[in-house]
C-alpha positions as CSV (number, residue, x, y, z in Angstrom):
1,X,-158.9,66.5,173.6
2,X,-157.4,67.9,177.1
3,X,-160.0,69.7,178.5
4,X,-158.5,70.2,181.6
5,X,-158.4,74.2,181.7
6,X,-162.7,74.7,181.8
7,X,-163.0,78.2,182.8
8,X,-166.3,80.4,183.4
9,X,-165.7,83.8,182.5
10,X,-168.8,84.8,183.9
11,X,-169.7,86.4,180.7
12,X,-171.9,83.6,179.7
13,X,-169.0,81.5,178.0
14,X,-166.1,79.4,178.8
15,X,-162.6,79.2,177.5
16,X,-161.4,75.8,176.5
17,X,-157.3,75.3,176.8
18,X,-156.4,72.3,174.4
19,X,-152.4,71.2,174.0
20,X,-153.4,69.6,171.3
21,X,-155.3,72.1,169.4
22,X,-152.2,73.2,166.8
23,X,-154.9,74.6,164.1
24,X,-156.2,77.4,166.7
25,X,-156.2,80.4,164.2
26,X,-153.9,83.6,164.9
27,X,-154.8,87.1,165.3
28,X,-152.3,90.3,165.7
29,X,-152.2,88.6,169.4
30,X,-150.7,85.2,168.6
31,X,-153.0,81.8,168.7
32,X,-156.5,82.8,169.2
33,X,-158.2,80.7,172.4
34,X,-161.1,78.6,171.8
35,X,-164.5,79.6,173.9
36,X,-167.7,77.5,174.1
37,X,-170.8,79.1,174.9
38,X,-173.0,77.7,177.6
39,X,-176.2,78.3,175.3
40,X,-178.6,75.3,174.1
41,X,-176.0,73.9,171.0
42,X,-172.8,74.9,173.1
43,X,-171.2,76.9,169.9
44,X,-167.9,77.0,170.0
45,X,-165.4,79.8,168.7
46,X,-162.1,81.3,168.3
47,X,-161.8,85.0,169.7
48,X,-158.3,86.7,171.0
49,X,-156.7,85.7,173.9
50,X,-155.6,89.3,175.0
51,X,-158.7,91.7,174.1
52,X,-162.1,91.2,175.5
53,X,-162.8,94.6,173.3
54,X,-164.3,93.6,169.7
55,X,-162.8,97.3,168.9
56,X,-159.2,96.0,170.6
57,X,-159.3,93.0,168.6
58,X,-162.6,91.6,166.9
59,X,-161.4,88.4,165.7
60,X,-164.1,85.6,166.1
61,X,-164.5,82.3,164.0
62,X,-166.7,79.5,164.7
63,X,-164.9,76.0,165.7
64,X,-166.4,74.4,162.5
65,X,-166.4,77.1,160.3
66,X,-164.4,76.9,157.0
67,X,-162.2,80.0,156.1
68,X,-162.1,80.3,152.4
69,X,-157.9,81.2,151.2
70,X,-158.8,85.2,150.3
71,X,-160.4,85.5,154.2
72,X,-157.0,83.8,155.1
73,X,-154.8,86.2,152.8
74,X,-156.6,88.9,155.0
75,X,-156.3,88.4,158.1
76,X,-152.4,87.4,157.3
77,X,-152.4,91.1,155.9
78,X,-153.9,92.4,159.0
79,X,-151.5,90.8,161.7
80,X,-148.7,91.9,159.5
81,X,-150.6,95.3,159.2
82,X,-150.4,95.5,163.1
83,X,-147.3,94.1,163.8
84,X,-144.5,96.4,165.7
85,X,-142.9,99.2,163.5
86,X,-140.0,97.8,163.6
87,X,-138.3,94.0,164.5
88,X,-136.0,93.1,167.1
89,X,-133.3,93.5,164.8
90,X,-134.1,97.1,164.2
91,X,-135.1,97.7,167.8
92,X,-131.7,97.0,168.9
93,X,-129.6,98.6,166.3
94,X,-132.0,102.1,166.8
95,X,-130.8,101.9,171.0
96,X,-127.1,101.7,169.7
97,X,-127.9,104.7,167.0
98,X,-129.8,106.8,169.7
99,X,-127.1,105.9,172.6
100,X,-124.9,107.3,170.3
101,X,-126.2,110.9,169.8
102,X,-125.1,113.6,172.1
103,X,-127.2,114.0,175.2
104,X,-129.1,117.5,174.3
105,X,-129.6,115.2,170.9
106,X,-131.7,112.7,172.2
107,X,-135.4,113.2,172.1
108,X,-138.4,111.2,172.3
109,X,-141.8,111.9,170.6
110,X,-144.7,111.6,172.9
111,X,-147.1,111.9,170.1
112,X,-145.8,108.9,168.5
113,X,-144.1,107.2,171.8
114,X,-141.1,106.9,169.7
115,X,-137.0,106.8,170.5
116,X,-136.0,109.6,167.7
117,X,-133.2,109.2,165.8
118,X,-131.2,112.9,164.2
119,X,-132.2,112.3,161.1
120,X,-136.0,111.6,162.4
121,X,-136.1,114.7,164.6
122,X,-137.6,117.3,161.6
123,X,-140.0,115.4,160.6
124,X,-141.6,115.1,164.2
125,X,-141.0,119.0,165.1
126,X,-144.2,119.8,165.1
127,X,-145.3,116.8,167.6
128,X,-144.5,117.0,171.4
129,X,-140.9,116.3,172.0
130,X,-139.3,115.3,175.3
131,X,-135.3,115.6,175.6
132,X,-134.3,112.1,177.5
133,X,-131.3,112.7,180.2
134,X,-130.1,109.0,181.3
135,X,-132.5,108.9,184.3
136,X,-135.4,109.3,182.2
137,X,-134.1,106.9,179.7
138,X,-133.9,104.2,182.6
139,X,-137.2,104.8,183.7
140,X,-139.0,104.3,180.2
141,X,-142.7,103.4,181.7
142,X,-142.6,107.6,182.8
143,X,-142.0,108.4,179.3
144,X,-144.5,105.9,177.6
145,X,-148.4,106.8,177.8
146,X,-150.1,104.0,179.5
147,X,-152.5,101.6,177.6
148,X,-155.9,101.8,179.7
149,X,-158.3,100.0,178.1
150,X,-159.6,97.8,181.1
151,X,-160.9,95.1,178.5
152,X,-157.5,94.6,176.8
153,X,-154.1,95.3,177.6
154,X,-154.6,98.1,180.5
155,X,-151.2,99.5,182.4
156,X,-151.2,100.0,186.2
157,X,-147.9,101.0,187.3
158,X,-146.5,100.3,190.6
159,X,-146.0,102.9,193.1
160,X,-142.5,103.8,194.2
161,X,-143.4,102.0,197.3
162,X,-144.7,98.5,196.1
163,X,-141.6,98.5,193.8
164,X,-139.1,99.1,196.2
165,X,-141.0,96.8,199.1
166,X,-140.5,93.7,195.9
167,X,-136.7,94.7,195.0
168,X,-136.1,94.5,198.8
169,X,-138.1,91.2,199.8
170,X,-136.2,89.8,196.9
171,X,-132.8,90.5,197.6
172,X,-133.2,89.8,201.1
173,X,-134.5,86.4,200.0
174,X,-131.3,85.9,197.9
175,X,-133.1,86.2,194.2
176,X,-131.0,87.7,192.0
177,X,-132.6,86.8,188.8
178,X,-136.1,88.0,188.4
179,X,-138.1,87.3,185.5
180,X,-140.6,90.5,185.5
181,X,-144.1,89.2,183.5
182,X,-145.6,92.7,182.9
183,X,-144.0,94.4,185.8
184,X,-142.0,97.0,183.9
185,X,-142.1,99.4,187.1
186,X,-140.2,96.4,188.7
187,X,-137.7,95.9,185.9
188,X,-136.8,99.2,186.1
189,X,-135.8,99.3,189.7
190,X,-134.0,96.2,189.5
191,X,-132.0,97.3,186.6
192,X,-131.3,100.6,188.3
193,X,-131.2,100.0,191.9
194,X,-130.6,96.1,191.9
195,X,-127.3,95.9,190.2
196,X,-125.4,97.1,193.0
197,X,-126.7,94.0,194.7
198,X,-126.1,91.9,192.2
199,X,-129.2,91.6,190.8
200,X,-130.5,91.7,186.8
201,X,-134.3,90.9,185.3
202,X,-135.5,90.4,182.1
203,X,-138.9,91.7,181.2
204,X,-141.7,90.5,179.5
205,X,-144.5,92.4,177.9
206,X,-147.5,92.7,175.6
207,X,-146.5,96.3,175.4
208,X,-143.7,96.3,172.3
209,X,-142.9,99.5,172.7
210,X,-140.4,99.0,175.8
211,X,-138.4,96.8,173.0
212,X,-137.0,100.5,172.0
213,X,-135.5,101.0,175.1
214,X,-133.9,97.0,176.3
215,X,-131.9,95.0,174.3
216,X,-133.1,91.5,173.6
217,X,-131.7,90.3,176.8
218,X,-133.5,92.8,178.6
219,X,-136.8,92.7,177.1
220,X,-139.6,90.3,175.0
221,X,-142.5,91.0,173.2
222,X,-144.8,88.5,174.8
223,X,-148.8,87.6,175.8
224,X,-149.0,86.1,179.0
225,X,-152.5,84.7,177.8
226,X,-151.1,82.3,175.3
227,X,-147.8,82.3,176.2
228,X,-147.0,83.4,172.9
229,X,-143.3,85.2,172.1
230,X,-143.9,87.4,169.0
231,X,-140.1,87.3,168.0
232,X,-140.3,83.1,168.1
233,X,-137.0,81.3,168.7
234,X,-135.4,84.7,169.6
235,X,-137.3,85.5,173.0
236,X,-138.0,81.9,173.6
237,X,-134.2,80.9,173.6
238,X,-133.4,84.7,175.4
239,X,-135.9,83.4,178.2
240,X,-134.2,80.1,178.7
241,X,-131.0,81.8,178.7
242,X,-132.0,83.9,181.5
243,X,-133.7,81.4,184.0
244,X,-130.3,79.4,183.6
245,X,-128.7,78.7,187.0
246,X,-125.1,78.7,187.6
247,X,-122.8,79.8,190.2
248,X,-125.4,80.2,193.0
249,X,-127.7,82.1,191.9
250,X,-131.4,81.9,191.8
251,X,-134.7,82.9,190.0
252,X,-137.6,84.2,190.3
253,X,-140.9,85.0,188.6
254,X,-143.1,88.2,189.5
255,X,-146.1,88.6,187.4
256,X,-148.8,91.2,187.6
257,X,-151.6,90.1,185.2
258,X,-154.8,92.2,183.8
259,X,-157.4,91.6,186.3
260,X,-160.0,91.4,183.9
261,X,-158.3,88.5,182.4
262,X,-159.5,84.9,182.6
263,X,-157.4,82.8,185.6
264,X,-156.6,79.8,183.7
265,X,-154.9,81.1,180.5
266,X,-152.7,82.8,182.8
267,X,-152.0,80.1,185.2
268,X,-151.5,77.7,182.6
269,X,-148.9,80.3,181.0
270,X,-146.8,80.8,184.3
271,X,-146.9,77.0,184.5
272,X,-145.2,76.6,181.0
273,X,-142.6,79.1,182.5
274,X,-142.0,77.3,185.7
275,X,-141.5,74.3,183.3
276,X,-138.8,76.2,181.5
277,X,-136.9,76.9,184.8
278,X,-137.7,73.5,185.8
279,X,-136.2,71.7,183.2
280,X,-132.9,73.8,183.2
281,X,-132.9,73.1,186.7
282,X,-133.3,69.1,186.9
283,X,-135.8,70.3,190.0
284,X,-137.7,67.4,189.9
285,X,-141.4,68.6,191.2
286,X,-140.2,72.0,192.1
287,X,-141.8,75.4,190.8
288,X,-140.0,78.2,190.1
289,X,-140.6,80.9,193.1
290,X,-143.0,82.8,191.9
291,X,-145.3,85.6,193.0
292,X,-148.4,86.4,191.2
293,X,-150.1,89.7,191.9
294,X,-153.6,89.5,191.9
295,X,-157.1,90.9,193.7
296,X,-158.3,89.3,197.0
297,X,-161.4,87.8,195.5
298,X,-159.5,85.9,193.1
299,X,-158.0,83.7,195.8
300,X,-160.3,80.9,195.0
301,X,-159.7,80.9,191.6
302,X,-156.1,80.9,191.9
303,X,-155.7,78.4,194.3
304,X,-157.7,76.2,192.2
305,X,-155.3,76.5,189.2
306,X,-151.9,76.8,191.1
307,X,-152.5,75.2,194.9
308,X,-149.2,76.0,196.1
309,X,-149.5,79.6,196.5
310,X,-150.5,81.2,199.5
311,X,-152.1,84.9,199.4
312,X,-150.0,87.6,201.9
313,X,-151.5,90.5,203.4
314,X,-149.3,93.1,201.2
315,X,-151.2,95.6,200.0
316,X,-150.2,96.6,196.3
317,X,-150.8,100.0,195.1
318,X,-150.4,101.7,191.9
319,X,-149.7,105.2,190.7
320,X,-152.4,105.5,187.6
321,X,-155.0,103.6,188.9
322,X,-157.8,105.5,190.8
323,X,-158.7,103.5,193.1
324,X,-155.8,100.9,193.5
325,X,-153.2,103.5,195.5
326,X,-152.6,105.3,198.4
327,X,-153.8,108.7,199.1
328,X,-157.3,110.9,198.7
329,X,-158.6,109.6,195.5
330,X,-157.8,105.7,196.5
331,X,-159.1,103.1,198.9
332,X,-158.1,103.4,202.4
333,X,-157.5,99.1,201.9
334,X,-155.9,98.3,198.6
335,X,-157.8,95.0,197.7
336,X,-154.6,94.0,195.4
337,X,-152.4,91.3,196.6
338,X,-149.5,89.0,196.5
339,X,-149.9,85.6,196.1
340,X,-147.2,83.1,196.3
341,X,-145.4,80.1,196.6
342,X,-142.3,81.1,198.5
343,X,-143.0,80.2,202.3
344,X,-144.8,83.1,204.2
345,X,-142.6,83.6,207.0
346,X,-140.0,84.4,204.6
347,X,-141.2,87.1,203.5
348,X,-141.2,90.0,206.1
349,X,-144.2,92.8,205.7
350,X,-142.5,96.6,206.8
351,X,-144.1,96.9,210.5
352,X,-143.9,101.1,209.4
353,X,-146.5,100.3,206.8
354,X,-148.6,98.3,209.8
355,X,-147.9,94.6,209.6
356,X,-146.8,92.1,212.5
357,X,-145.8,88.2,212.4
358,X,-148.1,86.2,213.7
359,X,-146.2,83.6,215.3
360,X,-148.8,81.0,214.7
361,X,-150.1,81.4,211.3
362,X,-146.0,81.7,210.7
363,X,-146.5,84.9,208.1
364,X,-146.9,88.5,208.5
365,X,-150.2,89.9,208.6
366,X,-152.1,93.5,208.9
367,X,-152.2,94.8,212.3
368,X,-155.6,94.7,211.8
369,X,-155.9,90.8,211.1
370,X,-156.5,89.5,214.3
371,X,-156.1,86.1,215.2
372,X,-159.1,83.9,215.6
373,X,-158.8,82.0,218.4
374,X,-161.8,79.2,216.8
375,X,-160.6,79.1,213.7
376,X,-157.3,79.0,214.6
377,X,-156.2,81.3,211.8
378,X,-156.0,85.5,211.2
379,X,-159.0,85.7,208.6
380,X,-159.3,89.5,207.4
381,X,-158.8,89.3,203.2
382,X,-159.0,93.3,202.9
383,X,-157.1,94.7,205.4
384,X,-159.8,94.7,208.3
385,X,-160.7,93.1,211.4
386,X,-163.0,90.2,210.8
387,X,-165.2,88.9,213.5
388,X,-166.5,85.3,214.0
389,X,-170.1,83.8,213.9
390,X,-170.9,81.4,216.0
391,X,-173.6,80.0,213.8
392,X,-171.7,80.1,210.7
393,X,-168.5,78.7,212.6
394,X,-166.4,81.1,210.6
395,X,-165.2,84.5,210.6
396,X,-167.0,87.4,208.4
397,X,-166.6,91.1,207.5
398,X,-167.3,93.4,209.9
399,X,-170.4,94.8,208.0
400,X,-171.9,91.0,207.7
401,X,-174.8,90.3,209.9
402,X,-176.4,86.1,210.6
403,X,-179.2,85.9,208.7
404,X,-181.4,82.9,210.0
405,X,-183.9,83.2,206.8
406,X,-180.8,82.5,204.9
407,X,-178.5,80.7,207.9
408,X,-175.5,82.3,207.0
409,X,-173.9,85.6,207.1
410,X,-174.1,88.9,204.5
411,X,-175.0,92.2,204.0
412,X,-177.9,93.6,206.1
413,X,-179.5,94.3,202.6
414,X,-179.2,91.2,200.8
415,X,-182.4,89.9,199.0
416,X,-183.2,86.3,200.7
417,X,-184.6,85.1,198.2
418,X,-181.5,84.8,196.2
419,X,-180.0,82.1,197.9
420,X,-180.9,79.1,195.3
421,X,-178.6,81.7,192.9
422,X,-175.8,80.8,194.8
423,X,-176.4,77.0,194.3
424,X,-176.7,74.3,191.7
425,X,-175.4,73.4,188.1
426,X,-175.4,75.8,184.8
427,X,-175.3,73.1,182.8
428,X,-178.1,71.1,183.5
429,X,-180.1,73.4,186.3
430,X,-180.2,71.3,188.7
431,X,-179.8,72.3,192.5
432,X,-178.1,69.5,193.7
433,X,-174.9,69.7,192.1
434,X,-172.0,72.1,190.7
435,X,-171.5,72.3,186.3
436,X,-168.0,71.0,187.3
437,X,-169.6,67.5,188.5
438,X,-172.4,67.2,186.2
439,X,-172.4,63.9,184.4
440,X,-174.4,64.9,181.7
441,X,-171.7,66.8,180.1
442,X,-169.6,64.9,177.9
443,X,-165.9,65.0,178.5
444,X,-166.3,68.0,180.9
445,X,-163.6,68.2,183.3
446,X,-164.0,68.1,186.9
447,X,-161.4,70.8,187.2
448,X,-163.5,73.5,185.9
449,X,-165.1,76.2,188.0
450,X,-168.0,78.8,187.8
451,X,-168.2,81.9,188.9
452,X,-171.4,82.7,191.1
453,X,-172.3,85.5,189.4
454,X,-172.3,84.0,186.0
455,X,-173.6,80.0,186.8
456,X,-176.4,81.4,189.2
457,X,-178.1,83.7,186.9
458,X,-178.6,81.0,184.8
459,X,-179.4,78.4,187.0
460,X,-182.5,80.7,188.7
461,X,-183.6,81.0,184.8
462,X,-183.5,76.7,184.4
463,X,-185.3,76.9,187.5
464,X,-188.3,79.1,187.0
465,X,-188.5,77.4,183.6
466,X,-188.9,74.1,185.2
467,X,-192.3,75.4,187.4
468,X,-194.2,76.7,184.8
């Protein structure tokens, strides 16, 4: 069994990615992913990939469990149940019919986030209908209602600003293929604004609605946590088409992920996409350029799964998110970023939204990032100035203070006595080593990780039970 992809989800589980594993069961969200707990008997179980909501999704079946044919016959039933009104098929000859009509024709439902056709319309009089000019028909994601479940499949939609600041940094960098993993914003400024330079994207979404408004060239029904294509041979071969190379040009992958979704689905996803392009390429060891969009705080985890990207100052903001954009209701700092395995330097920040090169950390950086002379690097991670401790030898945020109960830097309100929460192995409770390293769990790889939150709760609890 490949256990290479051990992730904590610092929910008191881990998710187990297996190549080999071609039984995994299927829910409306393709293959299920298979979870061990880190209880005494380490159960292991199938639950969805894409929804952490049990009312989202609320598939679950134990590794060794037996599923008799009529539980089978069911659940078949209720992924077919749940499936998209229409196919792909159907999707694409509806665009054609609805193209067709005569502009002051063409309406769309908002109760039922539907493309009506003229022989649909009566039947939805009564619902909230929207007439579609061709500049709202290009711009679909200001038509559909966002998904916002935050444990599922939520929508955050790029501001104008972040959109534009990607189409740009792209084109400049001679991209002119861009495959858009649930970046619809993106798509659609590429597809309206990009073609003049030459540029086209195909998108990829969980969301099937957009498959209404793109052709199958343009659009695929897809979950970027199993890397599963719900039309099969249809988007895979549409995808392969695309990341093709000929005549000069170039590709590109930009995905912006859930953030409450586990790191190494995902990562292991893009990989399988990168491998795509890699293969069409003959690139040898090269990735496909690629820039994941991600929180700060999960640079560690990210690096961890994909070492070749480098996180860029770029603060990415979003227009339905209340605290991820600019303006009263926001953050001053978006904490969102860009992560990526393009070179740095290459990638030039706008200096009118506050960023300067830093000629020897060779990237752009917030004019707040200052360069530390000690650590020879500009440290800031959300957007302000750092300072360095001595004692520490490392630079901090500029509300830590040295604590010499706990020798190292925090929050002037931090408990001290939580520092042996910060340290040892889930797995075993023992202080003197990390669950990724601990010998006493069989085939365990050494490339998992914990997150401190989730491994040092339980370690304190192996502790105390150890001195009584």
């Amino acid at each position: 069994m490949d256990t290479s992809g051990l992730e904590d989800s610092g929910l008191g589980y881990e998710v187990i990615l297996n190549d080999e594993d071609a039984s995994a069961p299927w829910c409306p969200h393709g293959p299920t992913l298979l979870f061990e707990k880190r209880e005494e008997g380490k159960q292991r179980f199938y639950a969805c990939s894409a929804c952490r909501d049990r009312k989202e999704c609320n598939f679950f079946q134990r590794a060794d469990e037996k599923v008799s044919e009529v539980r089978k016959m069911a659940r078949e039933a209720e992924n077919q149940r749940k499936k998209p009104p229409f196919s792909r098929e159907q999707y694409d000859d509806r665009l054609k019919r609805f193209l067709a009509l005569a502009p002051d024709r063409r309406k769309f439902c908002g109760d039922c986030q539907l493309l009506l056709l003229a022989e649909e319309t009566a039947a939805h009089a009564a619902h909230a209908l929207v007439l579609v000019a061709a500049p709202r028909l290009s711009r679909p994601s200001g038509l559909l209602r966002p998904l916002d479940n935050k444990k599922s499949h939520a929508q955050y939609l790029f501001t104008e600003r972040t959109s534009h600041f990607l189409l740009d940094a792209l084109a400049d960098l001679g991209y002119n293929k861009v495959l858009c993993v649930g970046t619809p914003r993106l798509h659609e400024v590429i597809k309206t604004e990009g073609k003049s330079r030459g540029m086209t994207s195909l998108l990829l979404d969980i969301d099937f609605r957009y498959g209404q408004f793109y052709g199958q060239k343009e659009f695929c029904h897809y979950n970027m946590f199993n890397h599963h294509f719900f039309d099969g041979q249809t988007s895979s071969e549409a995808v392969r088409g695309f990341l093709r190379e000929s005549s000069g040009e170039k590709a590109a992958m930009v995905a912006d992920p859930p953030f409450g979704g586990l790191v190494q689905p995902l990562a292991k996803s893009f990989s399988r996409l990168s491998q795509t392009w890699k293969e069409l390429q003959g690139s040898g060891d090269a990735e496909i350029p690629m820039i994941w969009i991600f929180p700060y705080f999960f640079e560690a985890r990210l690096l961890e799964c994909l070492p070749s990207l480098r996180m860029l100052d770029y603060q990415v903001d979003y227009d339905n998110h209340s605290l991820y954009k600019n303006g009263k209701t926001g953050r001053k700092q978006s904490p969102v970023r860009l992560f990526t395995n393009i070179t740095p330097s290459e990638i030039v920040l706008p200096a009118d939204e506050g960023y300067r090169f830093c000629a020897i950390c060779a990237r752009y950086v917030c004019s707040l990032n200052a360069h530390c002379s000690a650590c020879n690097v500009c440290p800031s991670k959300d957007g302000r100035q750092w300072k360095h401790c001595s004692q520490c030898e490392r630079c901090v945020k500029p509300s830590w203070r040295h604590c010499p109960s706990c020798s190292r830097c925090a929050l002037p309100d931090h408990p001290c006595d939580q520092k042996e929460v910060r340290q040892g192995c889930f797995h075993c409770g023992n202080l003197g080593h990390k669950h990724k390293s601990c010998t006493l769990k069989k085939g365990f790889s050494r490339g998992g990780s914990a997150s401190k939150r989730g491994s040092g709760v339980y370690v304190k609890q192996k502790a105390k039970k150890r001195k009584k």
